[in-house]
N, C-alpha and C positions, 0 to 999 in steps of 0.2 A: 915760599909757596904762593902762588897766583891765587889772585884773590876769585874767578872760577872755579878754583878745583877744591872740591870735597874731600876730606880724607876721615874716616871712622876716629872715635874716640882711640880707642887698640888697633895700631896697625897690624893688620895681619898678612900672610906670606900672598905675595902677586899669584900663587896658583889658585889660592884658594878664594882670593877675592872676584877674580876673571869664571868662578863656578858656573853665574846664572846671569846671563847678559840682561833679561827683563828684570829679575831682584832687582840689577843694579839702575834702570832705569825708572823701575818704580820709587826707588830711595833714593836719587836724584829730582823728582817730580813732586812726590809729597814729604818728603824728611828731610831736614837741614840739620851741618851741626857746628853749634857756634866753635868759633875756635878766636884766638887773640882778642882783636876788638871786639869779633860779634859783628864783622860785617855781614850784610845779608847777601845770600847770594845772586848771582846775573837773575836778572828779568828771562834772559833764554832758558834757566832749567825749571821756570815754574808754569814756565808755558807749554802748548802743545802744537803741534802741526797744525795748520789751517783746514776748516774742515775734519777732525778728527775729534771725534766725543772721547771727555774725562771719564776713564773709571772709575767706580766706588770701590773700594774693598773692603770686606769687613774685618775686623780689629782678628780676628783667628788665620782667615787670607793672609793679612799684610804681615804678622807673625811668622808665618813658613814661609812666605816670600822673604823676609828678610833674613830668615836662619840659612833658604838654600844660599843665599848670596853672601852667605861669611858675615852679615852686617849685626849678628847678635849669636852669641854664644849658641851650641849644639844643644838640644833639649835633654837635661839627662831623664834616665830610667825610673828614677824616681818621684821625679816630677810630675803633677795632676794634670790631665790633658784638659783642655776645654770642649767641650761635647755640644756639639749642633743642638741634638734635641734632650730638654732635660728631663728627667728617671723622677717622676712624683711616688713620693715615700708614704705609705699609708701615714693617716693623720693620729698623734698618738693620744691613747687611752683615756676619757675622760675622767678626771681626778675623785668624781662626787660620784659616779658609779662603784656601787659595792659589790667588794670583791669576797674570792672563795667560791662555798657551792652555789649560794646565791647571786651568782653573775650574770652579765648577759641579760635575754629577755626575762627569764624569772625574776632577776631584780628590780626589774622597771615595775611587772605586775606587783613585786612586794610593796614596792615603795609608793605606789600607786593606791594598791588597799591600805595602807597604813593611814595613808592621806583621806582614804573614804570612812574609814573607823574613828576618825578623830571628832566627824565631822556630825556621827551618828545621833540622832536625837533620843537619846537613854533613857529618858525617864520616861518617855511615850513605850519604849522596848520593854521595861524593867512593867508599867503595869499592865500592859498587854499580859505579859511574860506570868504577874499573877493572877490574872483573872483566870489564864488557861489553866493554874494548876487547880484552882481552885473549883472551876470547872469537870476537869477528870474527876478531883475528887467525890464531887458530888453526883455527876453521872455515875461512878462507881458503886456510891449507896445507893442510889433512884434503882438501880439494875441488878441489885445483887439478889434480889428474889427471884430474878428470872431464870437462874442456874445457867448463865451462857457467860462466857466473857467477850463476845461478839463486840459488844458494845465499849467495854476497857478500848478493846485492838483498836477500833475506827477511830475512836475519839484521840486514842493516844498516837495512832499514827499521822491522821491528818495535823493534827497539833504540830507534829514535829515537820510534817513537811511543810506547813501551812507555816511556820515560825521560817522555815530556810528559802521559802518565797519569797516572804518578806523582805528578809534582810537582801536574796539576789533582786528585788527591786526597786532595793532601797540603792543600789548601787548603780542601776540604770539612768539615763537622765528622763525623765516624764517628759520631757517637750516633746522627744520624739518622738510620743504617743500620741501627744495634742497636735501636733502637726500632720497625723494623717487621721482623724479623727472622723473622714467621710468611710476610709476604710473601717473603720470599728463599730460606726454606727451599722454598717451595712452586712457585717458577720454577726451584729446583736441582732440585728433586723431578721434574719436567716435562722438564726440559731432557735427564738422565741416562736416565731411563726412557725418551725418545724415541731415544737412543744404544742404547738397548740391542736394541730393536726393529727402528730402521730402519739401524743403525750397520754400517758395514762395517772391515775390518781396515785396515793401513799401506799395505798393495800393491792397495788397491782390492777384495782378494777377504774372505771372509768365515768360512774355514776356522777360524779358530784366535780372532784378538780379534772384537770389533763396537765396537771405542772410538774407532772415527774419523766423521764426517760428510761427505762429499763436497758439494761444492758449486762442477761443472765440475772446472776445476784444482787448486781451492782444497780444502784436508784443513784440517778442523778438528778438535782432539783437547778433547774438552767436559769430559772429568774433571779436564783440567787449568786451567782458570777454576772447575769444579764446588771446587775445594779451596781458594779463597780465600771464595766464598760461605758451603762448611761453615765455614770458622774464624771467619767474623761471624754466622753464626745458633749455632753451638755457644758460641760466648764472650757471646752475649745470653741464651741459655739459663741457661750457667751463674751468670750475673752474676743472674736471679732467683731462683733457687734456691739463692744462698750461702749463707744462713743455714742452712737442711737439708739438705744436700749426703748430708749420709754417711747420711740416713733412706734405708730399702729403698724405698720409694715414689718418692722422687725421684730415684734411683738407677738406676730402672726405665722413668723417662720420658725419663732421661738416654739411658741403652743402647738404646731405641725411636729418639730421633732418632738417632745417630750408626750404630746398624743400618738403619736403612731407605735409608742415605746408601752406606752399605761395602755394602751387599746391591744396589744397583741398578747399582754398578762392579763389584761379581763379576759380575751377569749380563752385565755387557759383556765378560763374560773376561778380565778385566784385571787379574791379580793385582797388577803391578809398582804400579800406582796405588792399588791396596787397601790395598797394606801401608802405604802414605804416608799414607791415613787415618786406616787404624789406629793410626801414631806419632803424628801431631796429634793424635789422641785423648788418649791415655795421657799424651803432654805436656802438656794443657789440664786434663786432670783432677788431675793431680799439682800445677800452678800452683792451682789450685782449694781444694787444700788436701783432696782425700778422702783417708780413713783408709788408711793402706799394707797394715792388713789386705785392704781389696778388696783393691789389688793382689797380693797373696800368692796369695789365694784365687784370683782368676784364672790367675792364673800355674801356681797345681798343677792346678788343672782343663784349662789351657790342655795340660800335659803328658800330663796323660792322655788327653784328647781325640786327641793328634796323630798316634796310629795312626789314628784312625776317618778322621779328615780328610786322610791322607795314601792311605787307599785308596782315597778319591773322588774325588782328584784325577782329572785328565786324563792320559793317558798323555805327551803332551810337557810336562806341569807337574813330573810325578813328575821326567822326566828333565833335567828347568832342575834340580830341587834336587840329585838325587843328584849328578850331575855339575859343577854349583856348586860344591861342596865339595871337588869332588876332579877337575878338567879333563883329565887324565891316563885317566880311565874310558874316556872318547870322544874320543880325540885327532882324530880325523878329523872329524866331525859339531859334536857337541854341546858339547865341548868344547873345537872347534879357536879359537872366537872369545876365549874366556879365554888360550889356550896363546898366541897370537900376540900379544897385550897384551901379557902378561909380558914376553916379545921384544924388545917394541919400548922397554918402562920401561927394561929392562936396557941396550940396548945405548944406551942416552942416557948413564949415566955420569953423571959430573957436573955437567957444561957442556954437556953436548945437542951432536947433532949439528950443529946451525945451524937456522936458519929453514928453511923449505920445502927441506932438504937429509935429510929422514929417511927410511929406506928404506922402512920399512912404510909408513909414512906417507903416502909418496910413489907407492905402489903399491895392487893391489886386495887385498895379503894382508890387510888388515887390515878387516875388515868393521864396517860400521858405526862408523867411525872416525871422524864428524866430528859424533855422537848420544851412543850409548853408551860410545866407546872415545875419546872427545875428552881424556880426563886424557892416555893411553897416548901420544898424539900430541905432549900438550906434554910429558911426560916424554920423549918422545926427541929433540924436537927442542933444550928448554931444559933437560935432564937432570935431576938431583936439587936441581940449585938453581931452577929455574923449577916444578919440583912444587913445591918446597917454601914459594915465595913464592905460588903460588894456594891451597895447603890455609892457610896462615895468614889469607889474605885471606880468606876462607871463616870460618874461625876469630873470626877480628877481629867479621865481619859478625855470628855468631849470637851473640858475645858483647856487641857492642852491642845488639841488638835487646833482647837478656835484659835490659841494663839498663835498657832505655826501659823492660821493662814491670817492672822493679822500683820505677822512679820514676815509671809513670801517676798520674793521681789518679783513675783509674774504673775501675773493677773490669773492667769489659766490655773498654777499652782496655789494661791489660795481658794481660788473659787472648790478647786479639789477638794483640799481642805473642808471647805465650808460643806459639802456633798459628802461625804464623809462623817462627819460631828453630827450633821443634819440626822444621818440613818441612824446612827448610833443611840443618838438621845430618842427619839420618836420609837426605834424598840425598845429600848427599857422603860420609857412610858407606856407604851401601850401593852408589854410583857406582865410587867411589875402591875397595871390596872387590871389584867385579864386578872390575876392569882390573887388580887385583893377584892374581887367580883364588882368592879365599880366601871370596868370598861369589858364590853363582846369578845368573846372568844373566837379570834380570828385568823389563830393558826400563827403567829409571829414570837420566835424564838430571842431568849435574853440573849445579848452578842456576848460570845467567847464560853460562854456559860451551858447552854441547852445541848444536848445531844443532835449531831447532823454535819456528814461531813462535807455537804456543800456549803452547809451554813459555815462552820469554821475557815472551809477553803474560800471563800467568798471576803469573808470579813480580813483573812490575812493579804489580802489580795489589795483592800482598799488600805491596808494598814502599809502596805509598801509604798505604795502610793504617796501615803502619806510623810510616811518618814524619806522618802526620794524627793518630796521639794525643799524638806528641813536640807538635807544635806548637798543639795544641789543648789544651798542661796548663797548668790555675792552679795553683802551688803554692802560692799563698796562700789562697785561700778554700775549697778541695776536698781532701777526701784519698778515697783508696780506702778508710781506715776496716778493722778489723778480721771475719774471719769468725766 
């Protein structure tokens, strides 16, 4: 054999090797095959004509170029072809997705909730969960002389709806509340100023308050949802302004919102609910961390002011205070709703009269006795030991709350928190004062406890709130960070 000439591993017949005259010129030009020594072969077949560009081929090309020219076995039928472009297979089934009826998206949302339920803060649920009942029950005796069960239905319904708020916004994130918190202050802003205008008083007339909404049957009391919206645009506020909190400038922008919020419940003549801003306030700002000098300062200015503010009262505002203090002034009138309270705490005694067995209770002496005077009622009927299990439950509550917002990791979400506890504790002092005649009769309801279903929808309201930053805290990655 000359040492130029190629011959295939397998000789095959001269007809079928002579098939493809370019096969054989391409496997002449790029394929060699050793034979004997393993000489290599002429510098002429690895060359090209002068002037004449190399082709490329690609490895599927050079394969049928070599099949047409006999230089590699016929492809058989069973054989996998090589495919230009390749067939992407769906990606298969993720192993940790749970299967059955629960597949697909409803498994993500199960597994999702399961993850928000674990997370839930219980013990803040569980006494929420008994004040309400405890609540019904004693709306139920305050009301059963009135021959209606109007009062059962509202209380029981809001309860239940006001419980399934909750927990839907306990499952929300709150940031994205405090995040747009010019929008909420501006729907409070709207909402109160429309109360103050078009608002009428409790009995439908308009003489004394304008903080209710009429709508047919339905009474809505707006300042009482208005005080959950203040405590997430004021605790958004404050959360960007941490850093200069105690500057007079931002001090100044501070007291413009939480005044334009308190000034549009004074026009609705509302004191009893003014004061309750006013506590959220002072409590948010002291969680905030401003200097106690303000506080001072307000405080002596607050004292010297309260001749001037005490002359512009209204003539039945002046006599809610003076007679507050001392029920005995106006036994007959103004006084006689404290006088009869007292009455009814006292004659409970220890052990309470019994269930729906209390006389005042049981009767119309006792005014307003299933709103304002609902302590008075469980003090007589469950005496000093069933007072004494609601103010602790009461207790329990504002001091868990305090701890959630000791432990948030965001600034915004405990200041909630602290907005929150703040209103909490400030009604049941100033509820639990009215009914032991030692503080004004100012119209402000024990939380979870009084008849009222803006009051109940109101307080479930901050109660999601509340339980949404328990359950929305990373304590690993996030902290609240220093002011």
């Amino acid at each position: 054999m000359k040492q130029n000439q190629l011959t295939p591993k397998n000789k095959l017949s001269e007809p079928r090797r002579s098939a493809s005259k370019q096969a054989q010129d391409v496997y002449k030009i790029k394929y060699t095959v050793k034979e004997g020594s393993g000489t290599r072969p002429a510098a002429s077949l690895k060359s090209t004509r002068p002037g004449q560009a190399r082709k490329l081929y690609s490895p599927v090309e050079a394969d049928r170029l070599k099949r047409a020219g006999g230089f590699l076995p016929a492809e058989s039928s069973g054989q996998r072809r090589a495919r230009r472009a390749p067939v992407l297979k769906p990606a298969p089934a993720d192993p940790t997705r749970p299967k059955g009826v629960l597949s697909g998206r409803a498994g993500e949302v199960w597994a999702e909730l399961r993850e928000h339920l674990a997370h839930i803060d219980y013990i803040t649920v569980a006494i929420v969960a008994a004040l309400s009942v405890i609540g019904i029950l004693a709306v139920h005796s305050a009301t059963l002389s009135k021959g209606t069960s109007r009062f059962d239905i509202v209380q029981i319904g809001m309860t239940v709806v006001g419980f399934c708020i909750m927990l839907g916004l306990s499952y929300l994130d709150y940031d994205g509340l405090t995040k747009n918190y010019r929008l909420i202050l501006i729907a409070n802003v709207i909402m109160l100023a429309f109360t103050a205008i078009f608002g009428t008083g409790a009995d439908g007339g308009g003489d004394t308050n304008h903080n209710w909404i009429r709508i047919g049957p339905i009474g809505i009391q707006p300042a009482e949802i208005g005080k959950v919206l203040y405590i997430i645009t004021f605790a958004a506020h404050l959360d960007t302004v941490k850093h200069r909190i105690n500057h007079v400038k931002t001090l100044f922008g501070l007291m413009l919102h939480s005044g334009l919020i308190i000034g549009l419940v004074l026009l609705e003549r509302d004191l009893g609910q003014a004061t309750v801003y006013i506590a959220i306030t002072v409590v948010m700002l002291f969680a905030a961390k401003l200097s106690l000098w303000y506080f001072a300062g307000v405080g002596v200015a607050g004292l010297a002011a309260a001749p001037l503010i005490f002359a512009n009262l209204k003539d039945y505002q002046r006599e809610r205070l003076l007679v507050g203090f001392n029920p005995e002034l106006d036994p007959l009138h103004r006084g006689y709703q404290a006088i009869q309270s007292k009455t009814a705490i006292a004659s409970g005694g220890i052990t309470g009269l019994g269930y729906r067995m209390g006389y005042l209770s049981q009767t119309a002496l006792l005014p307003a006795k299933q709103t304002d005077m609902i302590f008075a009622v469980i003090c007589e009927e469950a005496g000093f030991i069933g007072g004494l299990l609601v103010l602790l439950l009461l207790l329990g509550l504002t001091a868990r709350i305090f701890m959630n917002a000791v432990s948030a990791d965001k600034m915004s979400g405990a200041l909630i928190c602290a907005g929150v506890a703040g209103m909490i504790m400030y009604q049941t002092i100033e509820n639990v004062g009215m009914c032991l005649g030692m503080l004004p009769v100012i119209g402000i309801t024990l939380p979870f406890l009084s008849y009222g279903g803006s009051s109940v929808l109101g307080l479930y309201l901050a109660m999601g709130m509340v339980v949404s930053v328990y359950a929305k805290n990373d304590r690993f990655y996030f902290s609240k960070g220093s002011l």
